[in-house]
TORKOL-4160 file (C-alpha; in steps of 0.2 Angstrom, whole numbers, padded with zeros to 4 digits, m for minus):
382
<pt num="1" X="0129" Y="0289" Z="0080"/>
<pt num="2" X="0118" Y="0274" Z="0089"/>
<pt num="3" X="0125" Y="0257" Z="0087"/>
<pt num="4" X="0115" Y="0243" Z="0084"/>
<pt num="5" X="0115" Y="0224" Z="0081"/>
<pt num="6" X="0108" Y="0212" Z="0072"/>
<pt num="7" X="0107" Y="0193" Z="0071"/>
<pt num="8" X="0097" Y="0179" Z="0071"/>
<pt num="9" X="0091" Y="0169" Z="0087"/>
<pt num="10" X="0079" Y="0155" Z="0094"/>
<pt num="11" X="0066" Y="0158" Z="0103"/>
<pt num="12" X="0064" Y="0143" Z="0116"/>
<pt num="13" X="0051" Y="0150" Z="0124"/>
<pt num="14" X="0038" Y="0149" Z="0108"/>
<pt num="15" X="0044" Y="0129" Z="0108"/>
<pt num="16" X="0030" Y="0120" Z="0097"/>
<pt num="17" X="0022" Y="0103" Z="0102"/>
<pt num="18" X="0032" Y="0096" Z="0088"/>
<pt num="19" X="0049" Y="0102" Z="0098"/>
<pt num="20" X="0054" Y="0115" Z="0087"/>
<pt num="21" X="0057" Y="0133" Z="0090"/>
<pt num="22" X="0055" Y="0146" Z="0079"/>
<pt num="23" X="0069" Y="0159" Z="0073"/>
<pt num="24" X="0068" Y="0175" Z="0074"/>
<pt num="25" X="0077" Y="0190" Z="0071"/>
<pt num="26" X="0084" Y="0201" Z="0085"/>
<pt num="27" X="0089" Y="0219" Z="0081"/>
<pt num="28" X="0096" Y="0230" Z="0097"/>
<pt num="29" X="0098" Y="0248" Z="0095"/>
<pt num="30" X="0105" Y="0259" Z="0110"/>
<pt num="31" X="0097" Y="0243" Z="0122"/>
<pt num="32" X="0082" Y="0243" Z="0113"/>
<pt num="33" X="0076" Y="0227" Z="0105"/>
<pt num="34" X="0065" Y="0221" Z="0092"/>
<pt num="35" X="0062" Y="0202" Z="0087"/>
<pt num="36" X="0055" Y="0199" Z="0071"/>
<pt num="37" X="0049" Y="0185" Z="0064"/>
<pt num="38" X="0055" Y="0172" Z="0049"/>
<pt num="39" X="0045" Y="0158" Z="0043"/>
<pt num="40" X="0061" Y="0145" Z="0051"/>
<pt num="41" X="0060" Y="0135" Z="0063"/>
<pt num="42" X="0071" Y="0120" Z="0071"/>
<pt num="43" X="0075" Y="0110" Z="0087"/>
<pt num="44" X="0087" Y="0119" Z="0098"/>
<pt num="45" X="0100" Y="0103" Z="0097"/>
<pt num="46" X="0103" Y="0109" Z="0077"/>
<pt num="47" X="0105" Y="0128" Z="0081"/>
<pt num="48" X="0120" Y="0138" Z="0085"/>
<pt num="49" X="0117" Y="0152" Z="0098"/>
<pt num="50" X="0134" Y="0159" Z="0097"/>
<pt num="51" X="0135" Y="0161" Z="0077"/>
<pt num="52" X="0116" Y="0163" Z="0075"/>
<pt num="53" X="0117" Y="0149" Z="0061"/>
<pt num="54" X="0106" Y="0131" Z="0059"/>
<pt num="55" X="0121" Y="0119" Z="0061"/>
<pt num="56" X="0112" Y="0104" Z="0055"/>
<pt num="57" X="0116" Y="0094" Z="0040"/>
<pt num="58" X="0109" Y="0103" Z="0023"/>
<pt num="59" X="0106" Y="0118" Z="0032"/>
<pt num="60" X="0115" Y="0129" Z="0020"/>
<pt num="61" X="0099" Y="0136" Z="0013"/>
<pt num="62" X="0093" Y="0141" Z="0027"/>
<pt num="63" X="0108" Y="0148" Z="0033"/>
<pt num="64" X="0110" Y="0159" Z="0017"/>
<pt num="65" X="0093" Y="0165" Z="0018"/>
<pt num="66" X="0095" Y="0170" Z="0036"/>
<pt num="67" X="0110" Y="0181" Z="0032"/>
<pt num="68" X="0100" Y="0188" Z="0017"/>
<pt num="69" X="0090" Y="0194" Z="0031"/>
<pt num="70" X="0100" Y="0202" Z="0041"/>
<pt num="71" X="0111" Y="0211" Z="0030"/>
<pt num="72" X="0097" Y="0219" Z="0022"/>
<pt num="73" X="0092" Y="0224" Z="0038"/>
<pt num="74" X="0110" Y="0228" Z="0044"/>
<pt num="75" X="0110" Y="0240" Z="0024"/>
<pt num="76" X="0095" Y="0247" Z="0028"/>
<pt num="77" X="0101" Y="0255" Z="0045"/>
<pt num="78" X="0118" Y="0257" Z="0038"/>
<pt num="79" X="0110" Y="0270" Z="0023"/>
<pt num="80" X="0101" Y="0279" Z="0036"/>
<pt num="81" X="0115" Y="0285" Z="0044"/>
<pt num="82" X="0127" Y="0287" Z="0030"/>
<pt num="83" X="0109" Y="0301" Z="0026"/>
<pt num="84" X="0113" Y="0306" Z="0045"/>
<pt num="85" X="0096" Y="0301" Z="0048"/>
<pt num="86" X="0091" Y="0295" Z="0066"/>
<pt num="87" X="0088" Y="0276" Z="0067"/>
<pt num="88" X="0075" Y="0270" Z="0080"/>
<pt num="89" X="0066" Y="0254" Z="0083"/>
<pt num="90" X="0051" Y="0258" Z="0078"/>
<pt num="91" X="0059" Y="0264" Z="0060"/>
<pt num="92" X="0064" Y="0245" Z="0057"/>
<pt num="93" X="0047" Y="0238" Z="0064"/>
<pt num="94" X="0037" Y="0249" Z="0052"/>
<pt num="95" X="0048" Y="0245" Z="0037"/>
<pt num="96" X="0050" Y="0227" Z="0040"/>
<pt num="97" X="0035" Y="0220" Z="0049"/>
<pt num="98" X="0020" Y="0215" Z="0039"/>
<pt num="99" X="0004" Y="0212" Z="0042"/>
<pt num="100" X="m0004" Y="0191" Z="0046"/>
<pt num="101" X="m0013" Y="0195" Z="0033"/>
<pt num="102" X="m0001" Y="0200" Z="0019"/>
<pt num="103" X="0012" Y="0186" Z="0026"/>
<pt num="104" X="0010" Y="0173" Z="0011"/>
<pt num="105" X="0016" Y="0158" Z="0026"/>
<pt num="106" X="0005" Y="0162" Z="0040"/>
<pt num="107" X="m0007" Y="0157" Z="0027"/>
<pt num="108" X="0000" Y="0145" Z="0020"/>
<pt num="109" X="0002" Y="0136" Z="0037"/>
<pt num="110" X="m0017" Y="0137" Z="0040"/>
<pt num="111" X="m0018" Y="0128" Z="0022"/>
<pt num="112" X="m0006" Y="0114" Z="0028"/>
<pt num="113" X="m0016" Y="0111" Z="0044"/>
<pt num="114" X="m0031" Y="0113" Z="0035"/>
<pt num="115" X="m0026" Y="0100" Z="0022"/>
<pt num="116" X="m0016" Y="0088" Z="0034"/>
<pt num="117" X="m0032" Y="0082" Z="0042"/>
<pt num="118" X="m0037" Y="0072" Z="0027"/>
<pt num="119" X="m0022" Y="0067" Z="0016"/>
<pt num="120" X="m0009" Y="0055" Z="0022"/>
<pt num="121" X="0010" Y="0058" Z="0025"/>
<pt num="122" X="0016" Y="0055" Z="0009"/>
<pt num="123" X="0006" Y="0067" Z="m0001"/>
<pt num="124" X="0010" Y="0078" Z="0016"/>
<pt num="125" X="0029" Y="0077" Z="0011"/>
<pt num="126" X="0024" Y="0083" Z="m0005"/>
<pt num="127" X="0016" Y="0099" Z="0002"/>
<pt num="128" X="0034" Y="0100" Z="0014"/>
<pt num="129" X="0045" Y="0100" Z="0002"/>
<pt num="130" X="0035" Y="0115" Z="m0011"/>
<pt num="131" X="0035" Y="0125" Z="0005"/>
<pt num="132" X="0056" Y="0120" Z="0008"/>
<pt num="133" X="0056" Y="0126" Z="m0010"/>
<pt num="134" X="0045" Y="0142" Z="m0008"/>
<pt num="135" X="0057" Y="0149" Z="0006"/>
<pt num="136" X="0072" Y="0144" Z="m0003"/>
<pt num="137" X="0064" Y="0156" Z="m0018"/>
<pt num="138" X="0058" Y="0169" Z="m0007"/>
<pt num="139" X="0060" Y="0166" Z="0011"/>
<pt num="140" X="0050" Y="0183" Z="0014"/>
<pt num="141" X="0035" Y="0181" Z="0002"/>
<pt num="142" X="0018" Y="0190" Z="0003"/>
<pt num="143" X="0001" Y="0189" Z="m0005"/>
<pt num="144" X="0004" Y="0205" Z="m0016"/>
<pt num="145" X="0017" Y="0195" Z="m0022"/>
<pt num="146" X="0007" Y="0181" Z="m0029"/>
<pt num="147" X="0004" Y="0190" Z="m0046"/>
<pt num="148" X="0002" Y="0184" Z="m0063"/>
<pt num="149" X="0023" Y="0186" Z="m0066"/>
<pt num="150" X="0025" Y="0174" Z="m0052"/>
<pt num="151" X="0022" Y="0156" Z="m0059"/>
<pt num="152" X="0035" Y="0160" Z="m0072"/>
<pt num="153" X="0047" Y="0167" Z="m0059"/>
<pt num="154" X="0045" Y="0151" Z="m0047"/>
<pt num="155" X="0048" Y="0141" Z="m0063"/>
<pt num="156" X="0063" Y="0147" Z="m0068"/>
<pt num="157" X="0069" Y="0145" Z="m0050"/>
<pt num="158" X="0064" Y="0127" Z="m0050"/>
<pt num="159" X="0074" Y="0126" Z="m0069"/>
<pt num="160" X="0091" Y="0133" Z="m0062"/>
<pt num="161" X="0090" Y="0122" Z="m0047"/>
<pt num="162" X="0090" Y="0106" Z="m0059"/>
<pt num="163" X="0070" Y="0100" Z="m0055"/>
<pt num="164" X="0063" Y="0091" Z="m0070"/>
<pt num="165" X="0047" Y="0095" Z="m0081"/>
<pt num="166" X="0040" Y="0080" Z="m0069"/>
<pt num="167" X="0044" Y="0088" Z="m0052"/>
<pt num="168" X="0039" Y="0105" Z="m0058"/>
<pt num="169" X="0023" Y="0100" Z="m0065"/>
<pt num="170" X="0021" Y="0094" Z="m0049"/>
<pt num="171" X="0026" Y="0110" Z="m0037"/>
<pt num="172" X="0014" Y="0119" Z="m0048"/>
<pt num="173" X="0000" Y="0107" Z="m0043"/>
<pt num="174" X="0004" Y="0109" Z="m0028"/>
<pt num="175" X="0003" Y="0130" Z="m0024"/>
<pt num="176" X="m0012" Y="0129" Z="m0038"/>
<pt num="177" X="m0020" Y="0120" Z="m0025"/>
<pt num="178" X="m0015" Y="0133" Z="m0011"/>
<pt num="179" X="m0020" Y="0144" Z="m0021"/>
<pt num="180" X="m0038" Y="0139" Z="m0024"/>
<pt num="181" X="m0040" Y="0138" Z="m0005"/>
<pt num="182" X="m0033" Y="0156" Z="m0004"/>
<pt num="183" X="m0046" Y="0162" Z="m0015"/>
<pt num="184" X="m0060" Y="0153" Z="m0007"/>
<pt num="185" X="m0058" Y="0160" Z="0011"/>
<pt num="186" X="m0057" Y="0178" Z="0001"/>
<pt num="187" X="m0037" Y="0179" Z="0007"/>
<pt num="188" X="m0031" Y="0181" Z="m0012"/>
<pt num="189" X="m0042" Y="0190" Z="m0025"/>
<pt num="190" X="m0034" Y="0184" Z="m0041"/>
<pt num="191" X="m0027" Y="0169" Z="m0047"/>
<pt num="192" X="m0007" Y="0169" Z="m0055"/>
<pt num="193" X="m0010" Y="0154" Z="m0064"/>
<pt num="194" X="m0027" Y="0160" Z="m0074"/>
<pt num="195" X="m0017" Y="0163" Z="m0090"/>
<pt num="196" X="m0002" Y="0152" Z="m0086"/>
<pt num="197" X="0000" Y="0134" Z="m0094"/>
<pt num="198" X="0010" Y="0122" Z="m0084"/>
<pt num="199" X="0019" Y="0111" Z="m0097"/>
<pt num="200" X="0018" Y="0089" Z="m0090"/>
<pt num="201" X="0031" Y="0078" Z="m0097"/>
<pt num="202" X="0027" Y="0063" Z="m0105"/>
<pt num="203" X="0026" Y="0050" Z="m0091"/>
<pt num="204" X="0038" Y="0036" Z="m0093"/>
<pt num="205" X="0041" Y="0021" Z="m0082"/>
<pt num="206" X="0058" Y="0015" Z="m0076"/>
<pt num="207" X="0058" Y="m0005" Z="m0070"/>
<pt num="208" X="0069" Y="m0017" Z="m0068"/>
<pt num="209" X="0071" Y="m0031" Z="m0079"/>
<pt num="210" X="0065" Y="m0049" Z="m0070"/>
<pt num="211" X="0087" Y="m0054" Z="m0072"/>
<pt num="212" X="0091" Y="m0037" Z="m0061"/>
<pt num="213" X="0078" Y="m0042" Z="m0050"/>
<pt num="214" X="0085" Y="m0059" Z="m0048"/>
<pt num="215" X="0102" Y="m0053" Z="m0048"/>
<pt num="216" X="0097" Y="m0040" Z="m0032"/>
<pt num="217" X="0088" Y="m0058" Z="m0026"/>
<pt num="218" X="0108" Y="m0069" Z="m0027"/>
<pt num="219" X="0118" Y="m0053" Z="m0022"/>
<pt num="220" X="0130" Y="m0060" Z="m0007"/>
<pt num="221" X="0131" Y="m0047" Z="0006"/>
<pt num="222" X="0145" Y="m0048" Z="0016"/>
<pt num="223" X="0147" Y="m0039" Z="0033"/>
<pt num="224" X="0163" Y="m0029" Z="0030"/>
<pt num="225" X="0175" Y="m0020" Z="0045"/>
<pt num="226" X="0164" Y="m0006" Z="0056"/>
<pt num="227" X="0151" Y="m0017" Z="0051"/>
<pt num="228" X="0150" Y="m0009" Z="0034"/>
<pt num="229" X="0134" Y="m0016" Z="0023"/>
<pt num="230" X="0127" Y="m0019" Z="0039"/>
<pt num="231" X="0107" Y="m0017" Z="0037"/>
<pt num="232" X="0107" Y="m0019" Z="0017"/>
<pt num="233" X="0101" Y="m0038" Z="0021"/>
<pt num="234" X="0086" Y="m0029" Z="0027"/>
<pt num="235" X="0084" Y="m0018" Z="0013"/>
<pt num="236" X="0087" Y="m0030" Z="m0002"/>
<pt num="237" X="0073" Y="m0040" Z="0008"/>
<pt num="238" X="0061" Y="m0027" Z="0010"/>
<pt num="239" X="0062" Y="m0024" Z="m0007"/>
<pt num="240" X="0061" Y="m0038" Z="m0014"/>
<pt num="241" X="0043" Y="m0041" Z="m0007"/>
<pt num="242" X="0039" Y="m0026" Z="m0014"/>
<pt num="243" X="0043" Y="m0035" Z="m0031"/>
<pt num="244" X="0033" Y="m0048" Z="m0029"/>
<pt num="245" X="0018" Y="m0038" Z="m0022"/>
<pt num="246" X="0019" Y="m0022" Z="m0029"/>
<pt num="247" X="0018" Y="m0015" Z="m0008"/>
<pt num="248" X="0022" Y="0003" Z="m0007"/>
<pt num="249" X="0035" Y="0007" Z="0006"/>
<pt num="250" X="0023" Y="0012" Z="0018"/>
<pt num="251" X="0012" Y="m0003" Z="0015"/>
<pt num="252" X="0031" Y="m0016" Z="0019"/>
<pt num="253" X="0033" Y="m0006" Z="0033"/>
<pt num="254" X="0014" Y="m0007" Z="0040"/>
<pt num="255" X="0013" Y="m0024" Z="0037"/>
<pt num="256" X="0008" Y="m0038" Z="0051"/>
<pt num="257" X="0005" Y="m0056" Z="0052"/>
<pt num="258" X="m0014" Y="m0052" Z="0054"/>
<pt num="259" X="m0012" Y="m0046" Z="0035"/>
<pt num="260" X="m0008" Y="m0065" Z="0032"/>
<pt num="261" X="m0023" Y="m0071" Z="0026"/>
<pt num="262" X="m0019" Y="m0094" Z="0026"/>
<pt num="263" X="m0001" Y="m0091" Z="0019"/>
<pt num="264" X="m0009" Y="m0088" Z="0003"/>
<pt num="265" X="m0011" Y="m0069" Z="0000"/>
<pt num="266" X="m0011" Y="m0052" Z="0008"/>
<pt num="267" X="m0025" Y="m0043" Z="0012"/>
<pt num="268" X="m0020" Y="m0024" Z="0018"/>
<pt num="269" X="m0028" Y="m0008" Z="0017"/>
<pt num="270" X="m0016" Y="0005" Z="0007"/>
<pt num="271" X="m0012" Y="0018" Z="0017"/>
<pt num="272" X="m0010" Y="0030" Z="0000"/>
<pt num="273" X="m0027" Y="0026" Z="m0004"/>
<pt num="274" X="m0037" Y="0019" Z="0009"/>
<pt num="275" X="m0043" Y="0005" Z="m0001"/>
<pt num="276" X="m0041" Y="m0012" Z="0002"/>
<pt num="277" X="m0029" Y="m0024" Z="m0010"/>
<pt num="278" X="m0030" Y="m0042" Z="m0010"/>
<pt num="279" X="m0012" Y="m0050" Z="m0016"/>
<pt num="280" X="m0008" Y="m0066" Z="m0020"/>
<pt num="281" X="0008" Y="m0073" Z="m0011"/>
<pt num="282" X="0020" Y="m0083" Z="m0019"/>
<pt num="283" X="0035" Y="m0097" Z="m0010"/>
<pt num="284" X="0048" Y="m0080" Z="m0011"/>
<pt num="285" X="0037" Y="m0067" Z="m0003"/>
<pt num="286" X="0032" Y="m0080" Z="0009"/>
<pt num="287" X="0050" Y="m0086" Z="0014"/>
<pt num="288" X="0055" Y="m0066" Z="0015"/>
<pt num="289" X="0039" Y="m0065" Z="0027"/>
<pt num="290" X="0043" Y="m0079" Z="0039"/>
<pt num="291" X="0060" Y="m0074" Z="0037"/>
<pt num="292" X="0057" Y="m0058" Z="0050"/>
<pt num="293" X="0041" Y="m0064" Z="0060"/>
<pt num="294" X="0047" Y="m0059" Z="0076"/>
<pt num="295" X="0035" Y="m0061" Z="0094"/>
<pt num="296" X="0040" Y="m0046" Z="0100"/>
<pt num="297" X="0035" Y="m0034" Z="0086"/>
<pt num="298" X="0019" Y="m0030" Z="0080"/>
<pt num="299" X="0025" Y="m0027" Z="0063"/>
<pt num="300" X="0035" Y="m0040" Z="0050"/>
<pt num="301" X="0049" Y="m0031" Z="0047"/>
<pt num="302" X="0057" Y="m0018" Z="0062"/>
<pt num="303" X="0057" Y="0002" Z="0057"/>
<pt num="304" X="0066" Y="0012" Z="0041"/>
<pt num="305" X="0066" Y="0027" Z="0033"/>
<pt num="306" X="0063" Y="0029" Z="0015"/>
<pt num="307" X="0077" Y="0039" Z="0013"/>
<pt num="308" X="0088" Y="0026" Z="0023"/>
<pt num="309" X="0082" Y="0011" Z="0011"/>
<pt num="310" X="0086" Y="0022" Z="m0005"/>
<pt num="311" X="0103" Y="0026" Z="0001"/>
<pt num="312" X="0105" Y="0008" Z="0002"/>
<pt num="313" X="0096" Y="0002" Z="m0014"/>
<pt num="314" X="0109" Y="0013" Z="m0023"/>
<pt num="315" X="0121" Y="0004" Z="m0014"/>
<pt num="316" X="0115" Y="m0015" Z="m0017"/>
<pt num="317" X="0112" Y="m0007" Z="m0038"/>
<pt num="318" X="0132" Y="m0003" Z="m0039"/>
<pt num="319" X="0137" Y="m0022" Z="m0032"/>
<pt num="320" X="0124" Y="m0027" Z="m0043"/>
<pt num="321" X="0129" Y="m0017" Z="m0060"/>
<pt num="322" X="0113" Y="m0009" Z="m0063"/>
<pt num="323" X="0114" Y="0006" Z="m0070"/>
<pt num="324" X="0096" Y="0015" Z="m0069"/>
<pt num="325" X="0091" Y="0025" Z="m0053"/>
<pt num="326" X="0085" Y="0009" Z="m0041"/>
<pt num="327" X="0075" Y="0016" Z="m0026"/>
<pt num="328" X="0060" Y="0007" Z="m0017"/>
<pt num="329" X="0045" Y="0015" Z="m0029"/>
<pt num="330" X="0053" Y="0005" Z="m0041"/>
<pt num="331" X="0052" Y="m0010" Z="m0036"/>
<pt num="332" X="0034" Y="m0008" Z="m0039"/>
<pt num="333" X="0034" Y="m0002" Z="m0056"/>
<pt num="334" X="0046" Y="m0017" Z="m0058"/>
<pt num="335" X="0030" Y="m0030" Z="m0052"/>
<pt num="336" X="0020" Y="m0020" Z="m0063"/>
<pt num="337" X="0031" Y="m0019" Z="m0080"/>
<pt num="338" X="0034" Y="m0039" Z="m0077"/>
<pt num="339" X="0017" Y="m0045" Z="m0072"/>
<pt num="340" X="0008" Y="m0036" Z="m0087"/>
<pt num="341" X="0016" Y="m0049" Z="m0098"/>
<pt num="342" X="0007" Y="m0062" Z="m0088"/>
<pt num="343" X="m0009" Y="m0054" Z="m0082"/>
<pt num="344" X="m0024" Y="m0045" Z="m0090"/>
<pt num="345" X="m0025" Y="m0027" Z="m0088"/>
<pt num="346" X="m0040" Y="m0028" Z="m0075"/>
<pt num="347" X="m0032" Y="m0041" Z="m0064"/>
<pt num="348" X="m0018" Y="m0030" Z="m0063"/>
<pt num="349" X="m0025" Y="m0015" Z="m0060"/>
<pt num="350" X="m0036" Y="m0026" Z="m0044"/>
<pt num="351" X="m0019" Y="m0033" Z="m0038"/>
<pt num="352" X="m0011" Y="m0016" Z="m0041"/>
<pt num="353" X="m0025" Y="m0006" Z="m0031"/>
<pt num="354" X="m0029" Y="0005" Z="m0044"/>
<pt num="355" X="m0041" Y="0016" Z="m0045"/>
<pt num="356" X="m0041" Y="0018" Z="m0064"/>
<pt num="357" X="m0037" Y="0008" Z="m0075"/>
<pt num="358" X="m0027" Y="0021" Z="m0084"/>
<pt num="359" X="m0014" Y="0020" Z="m0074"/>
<pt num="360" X="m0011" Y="0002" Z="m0075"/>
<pt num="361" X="m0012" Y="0002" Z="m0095"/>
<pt num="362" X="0006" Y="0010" Z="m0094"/>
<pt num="363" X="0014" Y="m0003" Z="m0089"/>
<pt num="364" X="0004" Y="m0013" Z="m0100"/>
<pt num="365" X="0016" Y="m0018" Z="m0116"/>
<pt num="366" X="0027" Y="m0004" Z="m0111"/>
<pt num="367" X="0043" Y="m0014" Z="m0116"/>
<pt num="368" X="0048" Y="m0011" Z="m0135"/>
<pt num="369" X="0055" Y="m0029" Z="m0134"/>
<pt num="370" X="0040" Y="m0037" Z="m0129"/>
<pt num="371" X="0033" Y="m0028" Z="m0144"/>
<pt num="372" X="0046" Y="m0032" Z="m0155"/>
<pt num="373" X="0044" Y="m0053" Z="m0149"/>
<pt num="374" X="0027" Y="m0051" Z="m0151"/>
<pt num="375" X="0025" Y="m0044" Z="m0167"/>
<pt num="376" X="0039" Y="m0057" Z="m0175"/>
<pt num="377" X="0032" Y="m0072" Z="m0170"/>
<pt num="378" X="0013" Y="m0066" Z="m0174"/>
<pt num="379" X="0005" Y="m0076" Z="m0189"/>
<pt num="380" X="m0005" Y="m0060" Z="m0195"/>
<pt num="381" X="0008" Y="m0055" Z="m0202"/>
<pt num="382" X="0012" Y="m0070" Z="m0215"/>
């Protein structure tokens, strides 16, 4: 009987401009090797020669579909010689490598670098994480297996892994996109979602009231041992200004003094949408501005991650009492929901940088108890 072994490796020598090395699967059979391929990739500090595993944080999907991998390659060698049947390596490369042009993520890694050119990092993260969820579903998915059976299948993978009807609406528009490129360049010849309907929720808008806001505004922060709250000054403040100027987190984070137009408003151009907003600036937003003005940065307020400022909002919303889901989109919701009791709809959508006005007539009279005042104290009524 031959022995063999399989595991997972990296391949350092395929290293990507982006410092990352691809994973590949190395089967040895009597001294004969054969590396095949997996759609993972990562930098060679997070892996694990010796175990064959990611050892990152949150690498527990990846790790679990790299030892699906192998044991159904390690079962697939195993039956053969349990049937006394020879094993080679050429019997594992025909059964278990496909051809580029049946491997659904070789395509789908021409569509990302395809669609990259034009559409900025946020929507890109978008793209990311249906990809992340993709691999997680199948991590050895083909064309032939984009069939009409497959929307539903992905859905009900998205529904056990607690997604909402938001954020699956929004995978499926996604890979509907994907897939209209696929069937453009001729690579698919069908398209799964012809008879499929994929079900939006009703789109609601969470803000805080203008008393939370305030109550984020008062919060004392105190510096506790190991430095512990050290940094959610920063946060509270960066938010803040998003409150009062309905700035999206890239927009805080790209903003300068040369945005400062006489101390009297911002003028920036969105980096969501390219256009150009012009935003008045009140005495807070202007005392949270010359707050961080620092000569030796270009921007106002010095580099954070998303994910970093929404770890602490959550933080500062438990000190605060607040009890709804507070990360930094919502801060402009909040400017929205409180300034369409004070401002026509067209204004808010200018301030807003809306494209549509649409969009901005949800936040207008979205409150029932601004519906409720109006309506009691309206003469029309008797």
């Amino acid at each position: 009987m031959k022995n063999f072994f399989v595991k997972a490796i990296i391949r350092a020598d395929k290293q990507k401009q982006n410092g990352k090395c691809p994973i590949y699967i190395r089967v040895t059979i009597e001294r004969k090797q054969l590396k095949l391929p997996t759609p993972l990739e990562t930098e060679p500090a997070n892996w694990n020669s010796k175990e064959g595993i990611f050892k990152e944080a949150k690498s527990s999907v990846k790790n679990s579909a790299l030892k699906k991998r192998v044991n159904e390659i390690e079962d697939f060698l195993l039956k053969h010689i349990a049937a006394e049947n020879e094993i080679t390596i050429e019997l594992v490369k025909n059964n278990f490598t496909k051809q580029k042009n049946t491997a659904f993520y070789v395509f789908l890694n021409d569509f990302l670098e395809y669609k990259f050119r034009t559409i900025k990092p946020g929507t890109q993260n978008h793209y990311r994480l249906v990809e992340r969820r993709l691999k997680e579903f199948n991590l050895n998915l083909s064309i032939t297996d984009l069939d009409d059976k497959f929307p539903l299948r992905f859905e009900k993978f998205l529904i056990n892994k607690g997604i909402g009807v938001d954020g699956i609406w929004q995978h499926h528009k996604n890979i509907k996109t994907i897939i209209n490129y696929g069937l453009k360049r001729k690579v698919l010849n069908e398209n799964p979602y012809l008879d499929f309907k994929v079900k939006k929720g009703k789109q609601r808008i969470e803000a805080l009231t203008i008393d939370q806001v305030r109550a984020i505004r008062d919060l004392k922060i105190v510096i506790g041992p190991k430095r512990k709250n050290m940094g959610l000054d920063l946060i509270r403040d960066m938010f803040l200004l998003s409150c009062y100027t309905s700035l999206r987190f890239g927009d805080v984070m790209q903003l300068t003094i040369k945005h400062i137009i006489d101390n009297t408003y911002i003028s920036i151009v969105q980096e969501k949408t390219g256009s150009i907003v012009n935003i008045p600036l009140a005495p807070e937003s202007l005392e949270l501005i010359e707050k961080y003005k620092c000569p030796g940065r270009s921007t106002i307020f010095p580099e954070r991650k998303n994910q970093t400022c929404n770890r602490g909002l959550k933080r500062i919303a438990e000190m605060c009492d607040i009890d709804i889901n507070v990360h930094f989109h919502l801060a402009r919701h909040s400017f929205g929901s409180i300034m369409a009791r004070k401002l026509t709809a067209f204004d808010l959508s200018k301030t807003m940088g809306h494209s549509n006005i649409k969009t901005t007539m949800i936040y207008v009279n979205s409150n029932i108890n601004d519906i409720r005042e109006q309506m009691l104290t309206s003469r029309i009524f008797g």
